[in-house]
Structures are given as C-alpha cells and as structure tokens.
N, C-alpha and C positions, 0 to 999 in steps of 0.2 A: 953563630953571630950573637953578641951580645947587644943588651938596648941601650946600654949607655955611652957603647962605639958610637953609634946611631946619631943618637943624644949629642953626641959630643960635635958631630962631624956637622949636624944640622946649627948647631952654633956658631960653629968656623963660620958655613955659610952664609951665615945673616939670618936663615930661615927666622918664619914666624908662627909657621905652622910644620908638624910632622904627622902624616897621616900612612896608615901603615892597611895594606891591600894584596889578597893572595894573588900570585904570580905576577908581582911588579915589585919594583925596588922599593926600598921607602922614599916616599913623596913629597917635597919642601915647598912651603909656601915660600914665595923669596918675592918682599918690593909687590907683593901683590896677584902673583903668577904663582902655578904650579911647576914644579919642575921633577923631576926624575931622577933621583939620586945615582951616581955610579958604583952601588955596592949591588950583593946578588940579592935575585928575584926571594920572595917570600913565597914559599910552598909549601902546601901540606898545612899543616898547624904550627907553622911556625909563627903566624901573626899571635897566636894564643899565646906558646911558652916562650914569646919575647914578653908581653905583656905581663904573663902572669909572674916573672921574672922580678918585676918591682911590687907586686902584689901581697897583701898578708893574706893568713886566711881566712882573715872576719871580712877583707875585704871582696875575696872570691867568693865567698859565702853570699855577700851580701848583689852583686852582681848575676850571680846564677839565680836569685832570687824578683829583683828587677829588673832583668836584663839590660841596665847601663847604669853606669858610678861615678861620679866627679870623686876627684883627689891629686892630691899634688906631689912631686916627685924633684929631689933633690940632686943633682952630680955637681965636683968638684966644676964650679967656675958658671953654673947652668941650674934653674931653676924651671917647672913645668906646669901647666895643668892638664892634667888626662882627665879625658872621659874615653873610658873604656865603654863599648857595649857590642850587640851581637849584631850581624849582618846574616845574610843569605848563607855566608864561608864559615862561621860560629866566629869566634871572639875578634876583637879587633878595636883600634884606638885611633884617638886625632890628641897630639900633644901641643898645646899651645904655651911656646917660648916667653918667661918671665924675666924683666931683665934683674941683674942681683942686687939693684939698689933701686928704687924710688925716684922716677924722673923727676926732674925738676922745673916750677910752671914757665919758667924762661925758655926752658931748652924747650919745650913743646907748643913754643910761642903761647904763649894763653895770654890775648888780651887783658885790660885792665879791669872789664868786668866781670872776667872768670876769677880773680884777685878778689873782687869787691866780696863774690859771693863767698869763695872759702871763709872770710874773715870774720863773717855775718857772728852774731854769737845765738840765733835762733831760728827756727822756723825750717820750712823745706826746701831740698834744694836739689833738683833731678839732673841726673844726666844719662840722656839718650843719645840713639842710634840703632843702625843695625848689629847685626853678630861681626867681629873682628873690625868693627869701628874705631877702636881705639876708648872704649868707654873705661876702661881700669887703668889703663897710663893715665888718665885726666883724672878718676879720685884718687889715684895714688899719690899724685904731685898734687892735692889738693891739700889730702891729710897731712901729707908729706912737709907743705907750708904752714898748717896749725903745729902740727910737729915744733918746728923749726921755731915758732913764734910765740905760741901759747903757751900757758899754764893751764891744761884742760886735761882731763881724760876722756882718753879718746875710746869708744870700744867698735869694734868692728866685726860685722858678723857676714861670712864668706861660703860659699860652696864652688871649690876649696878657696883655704886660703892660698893668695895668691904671692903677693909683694910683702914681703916680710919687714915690720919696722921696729926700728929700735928706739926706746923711749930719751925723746932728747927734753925737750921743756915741757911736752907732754908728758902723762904717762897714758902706755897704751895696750890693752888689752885683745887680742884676734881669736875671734873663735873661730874655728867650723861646724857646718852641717854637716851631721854625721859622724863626728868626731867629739865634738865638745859639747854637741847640741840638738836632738832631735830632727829640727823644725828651724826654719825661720820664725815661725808663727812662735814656736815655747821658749824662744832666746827674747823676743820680743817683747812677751808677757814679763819675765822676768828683768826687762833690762832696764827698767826706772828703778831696780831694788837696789842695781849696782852701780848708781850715783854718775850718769854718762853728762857730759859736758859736749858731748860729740858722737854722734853715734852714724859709723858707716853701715847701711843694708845693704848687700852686694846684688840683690835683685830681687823686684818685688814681681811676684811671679801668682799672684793672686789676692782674691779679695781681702782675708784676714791678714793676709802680711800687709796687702795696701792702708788699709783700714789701722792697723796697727800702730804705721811707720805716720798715718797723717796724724792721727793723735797724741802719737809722742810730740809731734815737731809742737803741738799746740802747748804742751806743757811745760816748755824750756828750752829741753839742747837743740843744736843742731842735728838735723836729719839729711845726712845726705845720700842718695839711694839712685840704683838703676833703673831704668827703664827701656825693651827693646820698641823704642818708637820712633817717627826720622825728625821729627820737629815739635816745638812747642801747643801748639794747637791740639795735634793728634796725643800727644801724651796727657793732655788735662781732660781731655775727651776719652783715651782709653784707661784711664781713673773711674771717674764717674760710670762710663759704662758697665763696669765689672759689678757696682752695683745694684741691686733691684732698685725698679724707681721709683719705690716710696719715699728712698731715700736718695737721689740721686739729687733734689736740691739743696739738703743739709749737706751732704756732699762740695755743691758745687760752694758753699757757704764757709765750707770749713777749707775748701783750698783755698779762695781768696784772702781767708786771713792768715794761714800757715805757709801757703806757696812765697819765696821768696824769687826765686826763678829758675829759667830751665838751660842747659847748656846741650845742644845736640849739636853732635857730630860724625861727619864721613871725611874716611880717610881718602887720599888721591894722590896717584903717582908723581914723583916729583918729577922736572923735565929737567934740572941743570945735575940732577945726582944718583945712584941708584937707590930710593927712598921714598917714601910714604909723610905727607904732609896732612892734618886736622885741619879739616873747612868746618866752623863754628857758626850757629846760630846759638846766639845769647840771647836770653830774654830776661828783664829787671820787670819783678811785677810792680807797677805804680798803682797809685790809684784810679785811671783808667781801666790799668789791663784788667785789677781787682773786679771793677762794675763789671767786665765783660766777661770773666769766671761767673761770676755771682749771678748773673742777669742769662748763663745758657750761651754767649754770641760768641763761641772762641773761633768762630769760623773769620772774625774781624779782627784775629791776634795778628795774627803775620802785617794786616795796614799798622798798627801800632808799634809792632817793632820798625817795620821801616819808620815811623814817625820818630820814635825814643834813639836814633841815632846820636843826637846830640847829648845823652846821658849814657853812652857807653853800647847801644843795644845793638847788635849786628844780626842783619839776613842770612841767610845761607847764601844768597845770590851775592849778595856784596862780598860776604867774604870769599868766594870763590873767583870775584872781578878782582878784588885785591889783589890774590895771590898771582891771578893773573896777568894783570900791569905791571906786579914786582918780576915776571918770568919765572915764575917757579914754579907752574902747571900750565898745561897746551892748551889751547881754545878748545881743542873736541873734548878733553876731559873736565875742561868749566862747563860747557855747554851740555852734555850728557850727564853730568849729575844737577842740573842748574834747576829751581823751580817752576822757572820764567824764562825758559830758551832763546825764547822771541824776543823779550826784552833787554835779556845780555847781548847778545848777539846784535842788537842797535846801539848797548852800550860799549862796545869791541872797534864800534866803526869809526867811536869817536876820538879814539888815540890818533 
C-alpha cells in the first residue's frame, strides 16, 4: 500500500482529516464525521512504514526523539499537515487536508468586520476556536486579502507550513518550526530585524511567544495569531493568565492598546449541502471593550459585542440564528453549539 494512493483517494473524497489506526482501514474525516475508508485494514507496522514513507531521516530522528512531529507533505493536486506521533501500536499519524490555493474571504463568507480587521495596518488580531475549527482557512484568506491588496511584507511563521502563497502585491516570506526556525519564541526575537509590515504566528502556544507576539503588535506591524479558545472573553483572559500576576495588569494594559479584535469560530454542518459552514463571533475593540480589558471585567465582553452590533460586531448566537433563518443549519445544530440555548430557542419561535 502506498500513502499517497491514500492521500490521493482521501481527496477524491472531500475528506478533511486522514487518520491512520492498526487493523482498520484508513479513517476520513468527511463534512464532519468519521468514516472508514474501503481500502485494506492496516496491520502489523504498516501504519509506521506508510508514514515513514514521506519521512527524512532528520525527520525520523527527530520524532523517535520526541515522540510526535508536525510537518507537511506534498502530492500532485493535494497538500497536508501531518502530525506523526506514537500511540499504544508504535508509530502512527492524523493528516489534515490543505486545499492548494488560499481561500478567499468571500467564498468563506467573512463578514465585513472580519475585512475591516485584515486591513487594519497595526496592532493585534486573534483568531480562535477549537482544533479543526476552521482557524487557518480564515488567516489564510485573511493574508490571502493583504496579498491581494497591499504593498506589505508579509512574514509568517508556521508549525508546519501549511497554505503556501505566492507573492502578489505583497512580498511574502513562510517559515517553519523546525525547519527554518527553532522556536516560535527565536523566530520571534528575530523578526523586527526582518522589517515585517505583517506578521502571521500560527499559534501562540505559551507565555514568551504570547508575550512576544503582544509586543510586537505594539511596535508597528500587524500581528495576526492563533489562539485554541471558543470566544473573545476567554481568549483575553487566557493571555493574561499564562502570566504571573505581578504582571498580569501591565498585561491587561498592553492588550487594551495593541488588541484590535478577536474573530472565533466553529465550524457546523451544513443542512442544504454536504459541507461545513464558520459560525463567527467578531469582536471590534472600542473604547469601551478597551476600559473592560484594562479595568479586569472581560466577563462583560460578550453584553458589549451584543451592544457593538450596529458597528459590525457579531455573537456567536446571532450568527448561528442567522445562518439559521437563511436554512443553512438545523435548529439542533444552532441550538447545541448556541451560548444561550434558552434564548435562541425563544428567538426560533418568533419566525
């Protein structure tokens, strides 16, 4: 069996994810589900020398070492990220399907203040969610629109890289962890030397990359960066927490003036197609939201984005009522991802 049959077949299908398990077929994510491939069962160690198959040997090296590796993996018509690491059976992977160009923020509906933000020319600008949210199709078509728009360089730093750009009005720079770059942390220190007008951090994954990425935004470029959190609130709060708290009011000090705002999203089945739709909560820090960073009360963020409607700001509830009045997701899938159940669910009654 080869892995890029595999590769290949999980393509045809739509998959989104390829996860590979001794004595079971290989496994596709498709629309949201798992499904069970129709090729034969994986036995013995074959989940390894399919793996080790696209593997170098710094890279093997390097995995026997820390027993799991991000990197990414190319076929004719099909792009990946693998993370390879060891299970209970020894080697084994979960491949996540890249598509081979840069969405585009239309095609991925992105309201007008997910626009407003890309365009920003400073400060910070997060986007969360959970794992296979959709969080790298939304900076992808973000950069994607500086691309397209700017005269910036852009640099972006990845583990791996995923969505590969080409430089159109920007010029653009991609590094990897691991490959081109130690650390988030040492790409970091170094990346005001290399003159960023834009600078993507594919995930800030601790204090000094946190700590890094807010202070660059203070100094100029744009900072746009991941975060695995489900809403605005919780993301400005799990900032500040990673800090000790001597400093978690200079903290909360330095978001208020560098945060520009936050975009979290969950994906959700579509009902008219077989597909996956981004429920969006926006947030625009005004100078309200800023008092309420500053002043500790981000427990009050979520009343202010319902307030900031009228300047572009969207709930999660709303935009999942939205998609729901348009019929493009079922009432149990708004209501079971919904904030406020009780309250969609009065607002459902009133169509």
């Amino acid at each position: 069996m080869d892995i890029n049959e595999i590769l290949q077949k999980a393509v045809e299908s739509g998959a989104s994810d390829i996860h590979f398990a001794r004595n079971l077929p290989p496994v596709f994510r498709i629309n949201g589900q798992l499904v069970h491939s129709d090729m034969e069962q994986l036995e013995w160690d074959m989940t390894k020398r399919l793996v080790f198959q696209i593997m170098s040997d710094e890279q093997k090296h390097r995995l026997a070492e820390n027993k799991e590796l991000d990197f990414s993996h190319s076929i004719t018509g099909g792009r990946f990220r693998v993370n390879a690491f060891y299970d209970n059976n020894g080697v084994t992977a979960t491949f996540r399907v890249i598509p081979p160009s840069p969405p585009d923020m239309k095609n991925i509906l992105m309201p007008p203040a997910g626009y407003k933000l890309a365009r920003l020319r400073n400060g910070l600008v997060l986007i969360t969610g959970p794992t296979g949210g959709g969080k790298s199709t939304t900076l992808a078509a973000m950069i994607d629109l500086i691309n397209s728009e700017r005269n910036a360089h852009i640099i972006t730093i990845e583990d791996p890289i995923e969505f590969l750009f080409e430089s159109k009005k920007s010029l653009v720079h991609q590094r990897a962890v691991g490959l081109h770059t130690n650390s988030f942390t040492d790409a970091l220190k170094a990346v005001l030397r290399e003159d960023p007008d834009v600078l993507l951090v594919g995930e800030m994954r601790d204090l000094e990359t946190m700590m890094a990425a807010v202070t660059i935004a203070e100094t100029g470029p744009l900072v746009i960066a991941t975060l695995h959190t489900v809403n605005a609130a919780q993301s400005i709060g799990r900032i500040v927490e990673v800090f000790p708290s001597y400093q978690q009011q200079q903290v909360r000090y330095q978001l208020s003036v560098t945060l520009r705002g936050v975009i979290s999203q969950q994906l959700v089945p579509r009902r008219d197609r077989p597909s996956r739709i981004a429920a969006r909560e926006i947030m625009l820090v005004t100078p309200p939201i800023a008092r309420l960073i500053r002043e500790g009360n981000i427990h009050r963020i979520h009343e202010a984005i319902k307030a900031g409607a009228d300047i572009g700001m969207i709930s999660m509830d709303d935009s999942l009522l939205f998609y729901f009045k348009k019929g493009l997701i079922s009432r149990e899938d708004a209501l079971a991802r919904a904030v406020d159940p009780d309250a969609m669910a009065a607002e459902m009654q009133k169509q």
